[in-house]
PDB file with one MODEL, atoms N, CA, C and O in Angstrom:
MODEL        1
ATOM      1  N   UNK A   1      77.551 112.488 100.649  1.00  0.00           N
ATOM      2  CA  UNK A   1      77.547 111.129 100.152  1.00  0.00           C
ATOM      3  C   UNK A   1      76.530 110.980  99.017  1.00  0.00           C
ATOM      4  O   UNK A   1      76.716 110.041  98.243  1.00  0.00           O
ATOM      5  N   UNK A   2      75.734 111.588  98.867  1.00  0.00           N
ATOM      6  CA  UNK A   2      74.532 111.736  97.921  1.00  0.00           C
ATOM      7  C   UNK A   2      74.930 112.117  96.617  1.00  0.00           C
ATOM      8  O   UNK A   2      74.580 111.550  95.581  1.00  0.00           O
ATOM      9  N   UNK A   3      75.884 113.376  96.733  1.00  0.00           N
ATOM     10  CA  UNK A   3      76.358 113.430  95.329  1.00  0.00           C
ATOM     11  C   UNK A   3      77.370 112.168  95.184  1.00  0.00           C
ATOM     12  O   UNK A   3      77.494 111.468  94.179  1.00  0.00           O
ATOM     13  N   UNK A   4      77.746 112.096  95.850  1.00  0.00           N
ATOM     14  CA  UNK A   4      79.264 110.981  95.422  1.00  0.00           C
ATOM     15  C   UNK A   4      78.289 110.059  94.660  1.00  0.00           C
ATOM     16  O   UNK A   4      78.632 109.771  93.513  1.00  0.00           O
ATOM     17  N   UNK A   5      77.081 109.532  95.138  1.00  0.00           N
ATOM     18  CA  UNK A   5      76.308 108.217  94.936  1.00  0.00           C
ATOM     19  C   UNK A   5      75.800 108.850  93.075  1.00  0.00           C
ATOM     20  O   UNK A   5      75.783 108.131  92.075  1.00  0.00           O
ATOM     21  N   UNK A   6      75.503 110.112  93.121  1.00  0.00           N
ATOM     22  CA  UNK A   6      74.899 110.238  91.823  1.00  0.00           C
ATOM     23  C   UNK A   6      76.207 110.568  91.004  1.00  0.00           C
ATOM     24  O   UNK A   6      75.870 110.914  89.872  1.00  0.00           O
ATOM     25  N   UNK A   7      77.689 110.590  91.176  1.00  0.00           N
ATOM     26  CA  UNK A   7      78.709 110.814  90.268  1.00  0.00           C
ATOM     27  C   UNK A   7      79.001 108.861  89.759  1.00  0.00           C
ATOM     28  O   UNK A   7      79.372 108.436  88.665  1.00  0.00           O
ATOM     29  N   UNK A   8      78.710 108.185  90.835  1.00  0.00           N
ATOM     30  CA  UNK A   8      78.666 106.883  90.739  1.00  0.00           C
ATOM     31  C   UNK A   8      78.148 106.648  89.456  1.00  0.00           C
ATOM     32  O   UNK A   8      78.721 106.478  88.380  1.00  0.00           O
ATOM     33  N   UNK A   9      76.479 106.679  89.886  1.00  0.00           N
ATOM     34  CA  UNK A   9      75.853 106.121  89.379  1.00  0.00           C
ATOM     35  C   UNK A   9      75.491 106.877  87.859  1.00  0.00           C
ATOM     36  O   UNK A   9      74.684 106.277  87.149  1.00  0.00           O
ATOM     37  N   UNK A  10      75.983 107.982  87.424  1.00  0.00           N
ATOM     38  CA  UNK A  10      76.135 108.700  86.191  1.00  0.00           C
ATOM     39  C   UNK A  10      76.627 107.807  84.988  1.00  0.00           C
ATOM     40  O   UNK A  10      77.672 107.157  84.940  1.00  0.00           O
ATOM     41  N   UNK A  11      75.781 107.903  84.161  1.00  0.00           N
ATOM     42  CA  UNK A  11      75.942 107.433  82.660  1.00  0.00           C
ATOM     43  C   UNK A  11      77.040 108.307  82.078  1.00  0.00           C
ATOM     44  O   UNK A  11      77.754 107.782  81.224  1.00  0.00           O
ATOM     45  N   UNK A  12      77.284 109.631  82.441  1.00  0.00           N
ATOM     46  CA  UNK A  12      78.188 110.238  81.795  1.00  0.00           C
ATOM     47  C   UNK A  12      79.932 109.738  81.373  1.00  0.00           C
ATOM     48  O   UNK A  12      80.757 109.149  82.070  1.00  0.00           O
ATOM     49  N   UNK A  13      80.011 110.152  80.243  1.00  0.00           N
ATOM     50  CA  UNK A  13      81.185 109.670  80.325  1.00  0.00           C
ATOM     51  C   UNK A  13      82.503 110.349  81.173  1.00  0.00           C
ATOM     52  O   UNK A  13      83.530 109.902  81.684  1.00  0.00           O
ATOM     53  N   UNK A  14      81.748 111.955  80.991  1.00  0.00           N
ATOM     54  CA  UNK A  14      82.664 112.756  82.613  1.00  0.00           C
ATOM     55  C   UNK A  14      82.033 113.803  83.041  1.00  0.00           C
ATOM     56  O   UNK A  14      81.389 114.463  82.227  1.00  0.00           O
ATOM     57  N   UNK A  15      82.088 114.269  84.705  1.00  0.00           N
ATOM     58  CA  UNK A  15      81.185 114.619  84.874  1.00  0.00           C
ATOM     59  C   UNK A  15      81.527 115.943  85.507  1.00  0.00           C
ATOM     60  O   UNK A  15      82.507 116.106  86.234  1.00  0.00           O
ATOM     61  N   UNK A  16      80.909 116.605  85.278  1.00  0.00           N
ATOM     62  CA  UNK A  16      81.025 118.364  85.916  1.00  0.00           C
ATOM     63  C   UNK A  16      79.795 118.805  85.804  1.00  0.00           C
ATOM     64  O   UNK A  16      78.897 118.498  85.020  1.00  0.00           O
ATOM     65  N   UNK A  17      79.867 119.846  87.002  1.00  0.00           N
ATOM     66  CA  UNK A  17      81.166 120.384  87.688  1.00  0.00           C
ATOM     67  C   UNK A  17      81.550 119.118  88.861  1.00  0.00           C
ATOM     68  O   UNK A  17      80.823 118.125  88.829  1.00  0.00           O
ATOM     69  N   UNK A  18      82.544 119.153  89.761  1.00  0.00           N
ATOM     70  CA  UNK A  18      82.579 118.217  90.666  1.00  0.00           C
ATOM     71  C   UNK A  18      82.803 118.543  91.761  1.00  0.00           C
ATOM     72  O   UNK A  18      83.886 119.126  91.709  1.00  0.00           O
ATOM     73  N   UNK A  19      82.277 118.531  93.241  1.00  0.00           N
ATOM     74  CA  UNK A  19      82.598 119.092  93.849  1.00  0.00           C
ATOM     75  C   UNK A  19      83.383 118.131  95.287  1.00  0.00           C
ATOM     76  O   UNK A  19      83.028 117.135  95.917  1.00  0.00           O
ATOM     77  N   UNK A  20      84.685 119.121  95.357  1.00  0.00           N
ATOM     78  CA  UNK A  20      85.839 117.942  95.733  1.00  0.00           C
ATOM     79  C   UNK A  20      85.579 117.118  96.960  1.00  0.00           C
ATOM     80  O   UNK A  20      86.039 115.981  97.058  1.00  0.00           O
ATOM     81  N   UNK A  21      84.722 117.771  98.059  1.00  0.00           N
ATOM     82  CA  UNK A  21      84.430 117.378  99.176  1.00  0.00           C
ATOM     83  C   UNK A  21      83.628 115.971  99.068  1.00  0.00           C
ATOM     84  O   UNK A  21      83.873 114.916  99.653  1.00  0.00           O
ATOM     85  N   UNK A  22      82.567 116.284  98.117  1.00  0.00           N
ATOM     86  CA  UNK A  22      82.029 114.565  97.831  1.00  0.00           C
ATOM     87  C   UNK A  22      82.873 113.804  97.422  1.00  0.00           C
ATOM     88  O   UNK A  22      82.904 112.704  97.974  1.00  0.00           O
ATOM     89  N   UNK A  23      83.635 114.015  96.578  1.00  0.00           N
ATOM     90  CA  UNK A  23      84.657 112.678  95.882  1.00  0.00           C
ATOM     91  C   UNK A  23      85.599 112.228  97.296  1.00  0.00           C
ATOM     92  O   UNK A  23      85.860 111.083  97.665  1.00  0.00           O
ATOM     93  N   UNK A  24      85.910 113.223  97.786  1.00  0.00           N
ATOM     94  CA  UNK A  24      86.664 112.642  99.017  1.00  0.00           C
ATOM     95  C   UNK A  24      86.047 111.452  99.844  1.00  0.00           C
ATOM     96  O   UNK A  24      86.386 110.289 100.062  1.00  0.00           O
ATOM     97  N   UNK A  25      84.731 112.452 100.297  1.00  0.00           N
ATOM     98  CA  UNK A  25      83.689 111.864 101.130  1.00  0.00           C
ATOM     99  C   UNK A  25      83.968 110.005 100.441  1.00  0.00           C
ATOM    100  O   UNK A  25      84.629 109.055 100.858  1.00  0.00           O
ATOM    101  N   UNK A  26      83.055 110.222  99.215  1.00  0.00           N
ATOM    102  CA  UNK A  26      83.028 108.677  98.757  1.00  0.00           C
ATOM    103  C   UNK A  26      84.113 107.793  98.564  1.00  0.00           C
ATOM    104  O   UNK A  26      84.141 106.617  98.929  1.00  0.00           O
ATOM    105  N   UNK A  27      84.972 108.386  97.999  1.00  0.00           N
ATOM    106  CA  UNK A  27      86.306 107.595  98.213  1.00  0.00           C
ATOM    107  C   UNK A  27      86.691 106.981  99.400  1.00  0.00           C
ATOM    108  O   UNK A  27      87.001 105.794  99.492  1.00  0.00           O
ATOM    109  N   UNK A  28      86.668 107.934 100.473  1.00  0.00           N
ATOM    110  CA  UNK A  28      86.929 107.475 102.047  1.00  0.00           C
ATOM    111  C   UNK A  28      86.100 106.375 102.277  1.00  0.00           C
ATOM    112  O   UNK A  28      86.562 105.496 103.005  1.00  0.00           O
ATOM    113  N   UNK A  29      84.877 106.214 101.778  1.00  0.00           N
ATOM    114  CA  UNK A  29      83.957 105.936 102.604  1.00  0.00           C
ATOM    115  C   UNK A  29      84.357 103.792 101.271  1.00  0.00           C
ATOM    116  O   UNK A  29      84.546 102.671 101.743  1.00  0.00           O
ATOM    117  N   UNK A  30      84.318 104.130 100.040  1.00  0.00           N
ATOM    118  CA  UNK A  30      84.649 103.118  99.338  1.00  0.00           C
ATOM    119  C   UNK A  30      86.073 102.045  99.736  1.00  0.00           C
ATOM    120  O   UNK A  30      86.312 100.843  99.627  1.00  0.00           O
ATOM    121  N   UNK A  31      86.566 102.862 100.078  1.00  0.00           N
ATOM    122  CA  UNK A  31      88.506 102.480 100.604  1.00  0.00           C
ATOM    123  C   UNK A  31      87.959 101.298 101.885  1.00  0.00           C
ATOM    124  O   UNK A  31      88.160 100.088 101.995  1.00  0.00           O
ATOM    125  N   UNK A  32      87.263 102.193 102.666  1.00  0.00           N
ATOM    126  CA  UNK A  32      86.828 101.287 103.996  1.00  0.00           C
ATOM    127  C   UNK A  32      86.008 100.338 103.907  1.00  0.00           C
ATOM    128  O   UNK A  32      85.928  99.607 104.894  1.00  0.00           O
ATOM    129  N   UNK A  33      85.104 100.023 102.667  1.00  0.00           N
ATOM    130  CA  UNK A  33      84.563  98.615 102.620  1.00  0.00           C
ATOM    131  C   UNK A  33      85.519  98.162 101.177  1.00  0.00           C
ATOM    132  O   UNK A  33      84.826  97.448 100.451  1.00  0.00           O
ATOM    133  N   UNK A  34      86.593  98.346 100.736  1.00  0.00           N
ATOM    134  CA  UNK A  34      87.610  97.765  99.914  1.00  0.00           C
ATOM    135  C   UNK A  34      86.413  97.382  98.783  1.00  0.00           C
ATOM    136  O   UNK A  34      85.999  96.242  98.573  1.00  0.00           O
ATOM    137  N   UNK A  35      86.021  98.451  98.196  1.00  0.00           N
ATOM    138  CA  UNK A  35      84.900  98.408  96.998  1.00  0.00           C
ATOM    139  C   UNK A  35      85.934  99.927  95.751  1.00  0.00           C
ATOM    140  O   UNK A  35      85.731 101.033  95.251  1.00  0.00           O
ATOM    141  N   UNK A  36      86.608  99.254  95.819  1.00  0.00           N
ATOM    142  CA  UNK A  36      88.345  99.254  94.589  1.00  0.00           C
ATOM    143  C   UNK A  36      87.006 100.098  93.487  1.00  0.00           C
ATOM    144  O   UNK A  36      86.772 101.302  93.385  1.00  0.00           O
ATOM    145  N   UNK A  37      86.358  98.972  92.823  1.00  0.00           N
ATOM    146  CA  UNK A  37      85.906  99.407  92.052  1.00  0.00           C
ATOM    147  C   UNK A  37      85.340 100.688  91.302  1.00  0.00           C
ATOM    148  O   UNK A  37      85.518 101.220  90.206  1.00  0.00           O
ATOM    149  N   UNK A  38      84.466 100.953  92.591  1.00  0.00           N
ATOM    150  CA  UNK A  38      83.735 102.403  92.791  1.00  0.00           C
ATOM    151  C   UNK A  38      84.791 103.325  92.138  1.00  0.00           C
ATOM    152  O   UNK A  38      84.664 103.860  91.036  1.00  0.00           O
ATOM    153  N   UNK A  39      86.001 103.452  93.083  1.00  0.00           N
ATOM    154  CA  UNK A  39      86.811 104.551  93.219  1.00  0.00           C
ATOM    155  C   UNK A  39      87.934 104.706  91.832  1.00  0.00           C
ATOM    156  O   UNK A  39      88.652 105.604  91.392  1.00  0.00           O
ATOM    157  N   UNK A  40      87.636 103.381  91.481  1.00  0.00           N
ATOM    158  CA  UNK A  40      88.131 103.369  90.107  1.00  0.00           C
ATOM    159  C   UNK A  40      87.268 104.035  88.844  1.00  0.00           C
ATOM    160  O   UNK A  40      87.745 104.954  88.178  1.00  0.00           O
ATOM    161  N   UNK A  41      86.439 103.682  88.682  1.00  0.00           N
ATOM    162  CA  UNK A  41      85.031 104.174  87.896  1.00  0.00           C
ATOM    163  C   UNK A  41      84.689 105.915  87.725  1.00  0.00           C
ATOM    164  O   UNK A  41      84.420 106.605  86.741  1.00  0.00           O
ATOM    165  N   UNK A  42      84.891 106.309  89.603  1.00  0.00           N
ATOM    166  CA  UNK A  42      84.567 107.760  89.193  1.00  0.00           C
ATOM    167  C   UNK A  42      85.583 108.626  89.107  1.00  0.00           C
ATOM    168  O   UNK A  42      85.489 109.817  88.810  1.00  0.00           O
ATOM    169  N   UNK A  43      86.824 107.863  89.440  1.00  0.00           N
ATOM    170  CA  UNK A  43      88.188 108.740  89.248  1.00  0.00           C
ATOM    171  C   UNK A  43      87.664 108.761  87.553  1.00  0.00           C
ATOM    172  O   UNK A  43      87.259 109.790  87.012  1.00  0.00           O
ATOM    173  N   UNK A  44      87.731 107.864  87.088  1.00  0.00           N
ATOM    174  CA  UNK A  44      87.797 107.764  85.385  1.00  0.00           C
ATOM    175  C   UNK A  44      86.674 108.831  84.641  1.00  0.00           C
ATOM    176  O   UNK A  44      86.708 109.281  83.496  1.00  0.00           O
ATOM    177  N   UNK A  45      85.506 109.101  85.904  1.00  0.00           N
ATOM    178  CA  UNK A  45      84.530 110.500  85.372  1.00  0.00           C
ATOM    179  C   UNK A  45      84.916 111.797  85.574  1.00  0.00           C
ATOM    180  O   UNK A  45      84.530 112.761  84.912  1.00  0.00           O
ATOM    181  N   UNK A  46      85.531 111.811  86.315  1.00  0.00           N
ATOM    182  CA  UNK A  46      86.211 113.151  86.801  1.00  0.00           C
ATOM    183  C   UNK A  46      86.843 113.888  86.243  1.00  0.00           C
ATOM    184  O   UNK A  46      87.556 113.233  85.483  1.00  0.00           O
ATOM    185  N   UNK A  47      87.082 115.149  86.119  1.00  0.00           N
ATOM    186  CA  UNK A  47      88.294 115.718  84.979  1.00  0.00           C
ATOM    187  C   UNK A  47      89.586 115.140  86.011  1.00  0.00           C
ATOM    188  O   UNK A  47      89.551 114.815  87.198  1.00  0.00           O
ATOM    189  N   UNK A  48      90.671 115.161  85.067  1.00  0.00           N
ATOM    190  CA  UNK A  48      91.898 114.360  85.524  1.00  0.00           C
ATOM    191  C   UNK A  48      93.203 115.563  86.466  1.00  0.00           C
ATOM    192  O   UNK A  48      94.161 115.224  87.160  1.00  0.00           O
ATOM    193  N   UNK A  49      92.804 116.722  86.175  1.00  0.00           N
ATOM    194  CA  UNK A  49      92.902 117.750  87.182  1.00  0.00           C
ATOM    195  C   UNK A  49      92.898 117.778  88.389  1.00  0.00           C
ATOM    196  O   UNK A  49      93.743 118.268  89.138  1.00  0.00           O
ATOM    197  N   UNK A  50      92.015 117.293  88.616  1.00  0.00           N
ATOM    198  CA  UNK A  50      90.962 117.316  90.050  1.00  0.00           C
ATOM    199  C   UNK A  50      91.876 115.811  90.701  1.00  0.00           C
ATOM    200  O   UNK A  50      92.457 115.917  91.782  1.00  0.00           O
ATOM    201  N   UNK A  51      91.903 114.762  90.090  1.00  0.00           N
ATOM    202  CA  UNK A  51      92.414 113.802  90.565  1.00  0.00           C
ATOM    203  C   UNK A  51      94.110 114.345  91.090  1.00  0.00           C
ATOM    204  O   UNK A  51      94.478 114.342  92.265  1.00  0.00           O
ATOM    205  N   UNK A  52      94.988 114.795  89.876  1.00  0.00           N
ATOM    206  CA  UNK A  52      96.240 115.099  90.390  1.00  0.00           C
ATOM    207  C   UNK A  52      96.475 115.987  91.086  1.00  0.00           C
ATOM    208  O   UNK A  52      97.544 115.862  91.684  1.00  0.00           O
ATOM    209  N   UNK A  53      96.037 116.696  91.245  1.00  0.00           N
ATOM    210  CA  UNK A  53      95.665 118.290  92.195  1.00  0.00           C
ATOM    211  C   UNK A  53      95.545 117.467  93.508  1.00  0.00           C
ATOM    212  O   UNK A  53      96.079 118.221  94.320  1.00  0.00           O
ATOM    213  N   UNK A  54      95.246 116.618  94.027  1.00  0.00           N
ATOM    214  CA  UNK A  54      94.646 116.399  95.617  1.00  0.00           C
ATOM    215  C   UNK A  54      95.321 114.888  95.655  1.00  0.00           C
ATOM    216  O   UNK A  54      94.899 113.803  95.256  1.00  0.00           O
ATOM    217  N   UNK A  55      96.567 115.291  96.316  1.00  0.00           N
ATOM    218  CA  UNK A  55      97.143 113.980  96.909  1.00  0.00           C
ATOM    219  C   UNK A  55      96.252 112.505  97.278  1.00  0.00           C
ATOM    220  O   UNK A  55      96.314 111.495  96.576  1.00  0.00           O
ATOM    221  N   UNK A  56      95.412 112.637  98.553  1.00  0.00           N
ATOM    222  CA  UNK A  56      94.699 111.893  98.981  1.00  0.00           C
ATOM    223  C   UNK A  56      93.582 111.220  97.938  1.00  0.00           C
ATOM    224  O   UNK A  56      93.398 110.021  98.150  1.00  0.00           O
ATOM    225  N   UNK A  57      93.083 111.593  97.235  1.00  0.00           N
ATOM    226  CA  UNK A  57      92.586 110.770  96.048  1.00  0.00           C
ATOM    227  C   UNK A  57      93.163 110.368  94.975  1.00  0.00           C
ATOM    228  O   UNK A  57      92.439 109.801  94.157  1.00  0.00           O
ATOM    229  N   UNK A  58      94.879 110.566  94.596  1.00  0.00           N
ATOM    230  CA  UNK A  58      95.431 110.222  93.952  1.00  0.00           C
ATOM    231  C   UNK A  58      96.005 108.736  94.655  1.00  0.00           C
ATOM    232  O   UNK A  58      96.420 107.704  94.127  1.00  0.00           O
ATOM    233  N   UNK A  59      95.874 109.025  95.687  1.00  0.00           N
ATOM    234  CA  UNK A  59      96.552 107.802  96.692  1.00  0.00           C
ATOM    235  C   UNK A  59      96.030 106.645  97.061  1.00  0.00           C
ATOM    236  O   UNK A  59      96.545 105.582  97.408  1.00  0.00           O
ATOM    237  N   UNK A  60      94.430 107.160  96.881  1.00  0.00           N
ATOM    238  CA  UNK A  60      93.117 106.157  97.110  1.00  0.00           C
ATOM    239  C   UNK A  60      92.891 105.630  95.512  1.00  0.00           C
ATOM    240  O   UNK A  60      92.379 104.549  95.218  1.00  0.00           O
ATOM    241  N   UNK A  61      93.219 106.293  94.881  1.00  0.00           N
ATOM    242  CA  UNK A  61      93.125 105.935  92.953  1.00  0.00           C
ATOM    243  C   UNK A  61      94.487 104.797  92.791  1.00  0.00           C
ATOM    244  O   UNK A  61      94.508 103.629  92.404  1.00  0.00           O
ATOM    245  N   UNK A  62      95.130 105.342  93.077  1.00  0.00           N
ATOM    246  CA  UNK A  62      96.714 104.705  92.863  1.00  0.00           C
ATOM    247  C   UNK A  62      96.292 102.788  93.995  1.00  0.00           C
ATOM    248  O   UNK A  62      96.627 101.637  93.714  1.00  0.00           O
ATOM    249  N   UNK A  63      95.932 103.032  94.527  1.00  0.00           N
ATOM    250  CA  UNK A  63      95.980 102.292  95.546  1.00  0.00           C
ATOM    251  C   UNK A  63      94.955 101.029  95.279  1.00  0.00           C
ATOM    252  O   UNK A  63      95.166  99.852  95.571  1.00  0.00           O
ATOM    253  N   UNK A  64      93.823 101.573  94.665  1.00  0.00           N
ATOM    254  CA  UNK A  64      92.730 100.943  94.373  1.00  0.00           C
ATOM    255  C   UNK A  64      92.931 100.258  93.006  1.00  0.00           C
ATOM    256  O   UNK A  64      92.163  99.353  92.679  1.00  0.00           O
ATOM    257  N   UNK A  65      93.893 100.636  92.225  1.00  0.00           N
ATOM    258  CA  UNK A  65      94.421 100.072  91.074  1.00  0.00           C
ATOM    259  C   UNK A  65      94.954  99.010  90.997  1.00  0.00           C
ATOM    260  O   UNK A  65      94.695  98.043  90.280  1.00  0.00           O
ATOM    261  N   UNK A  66      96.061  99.235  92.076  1.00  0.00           N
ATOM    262  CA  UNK A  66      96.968  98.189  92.724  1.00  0.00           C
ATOM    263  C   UNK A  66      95.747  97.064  92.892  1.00  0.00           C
ATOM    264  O   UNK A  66      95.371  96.174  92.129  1.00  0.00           O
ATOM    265  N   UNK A  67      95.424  97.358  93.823  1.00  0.00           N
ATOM    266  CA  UNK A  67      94.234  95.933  94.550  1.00  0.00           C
ATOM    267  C   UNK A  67      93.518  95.445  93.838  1.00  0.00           C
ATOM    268  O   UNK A  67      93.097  94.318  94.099  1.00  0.00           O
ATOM    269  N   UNK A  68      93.061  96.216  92.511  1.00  0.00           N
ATOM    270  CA  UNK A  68      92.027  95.435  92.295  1.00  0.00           C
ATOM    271  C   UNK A  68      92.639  94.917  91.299  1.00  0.00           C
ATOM    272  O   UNK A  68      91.930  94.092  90.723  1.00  0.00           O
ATOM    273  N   UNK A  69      93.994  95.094  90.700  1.00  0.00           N
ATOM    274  CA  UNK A  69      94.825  94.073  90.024  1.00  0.00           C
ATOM    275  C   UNK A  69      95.497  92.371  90.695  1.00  0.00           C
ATOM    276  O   UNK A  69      95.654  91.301  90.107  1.00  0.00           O
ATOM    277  N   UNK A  70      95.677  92.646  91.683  1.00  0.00           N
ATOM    278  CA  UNK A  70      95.884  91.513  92.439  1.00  0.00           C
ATOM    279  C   UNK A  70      95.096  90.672  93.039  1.00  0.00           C
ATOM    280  O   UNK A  70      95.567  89.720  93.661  1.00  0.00           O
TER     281      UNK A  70
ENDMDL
END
């Protein structure tokens, strides 16, 4: 959760290397207090690889898009 918190909180505009287990971690953990935002933000730091490569954060990305449009 620690890295997830410093991919967050990164000025970068993208960030590597990334390592997939945190993004999960935080995502999971963002989904469950419906904080859309977060998971929007560091999908957008991430190489875009990494996002389509792994169902479950494409699903939490996809999903979090939705919501925080409505």
């Amino acid at each position: 959760m620690r890295e997830f918190e410093e991919y967050r909180n990164s000025k970068q505009r993208r960030i590597r290397p990334v390592r997939l287990e945190a993004v999960r971690v935080g995502f999971k953990k963002a989904w469950q207090e419906h904080d859309y935002t977060t998971i929007i933000a560091v999908a957008r730091k991430i190489p875009e690889k990494i996002l389509l490569e792994d169902p479950k954060l494409l699903m939490w990305y996809d999903q979090a898009l939705t919501r925080s449009q409505g």
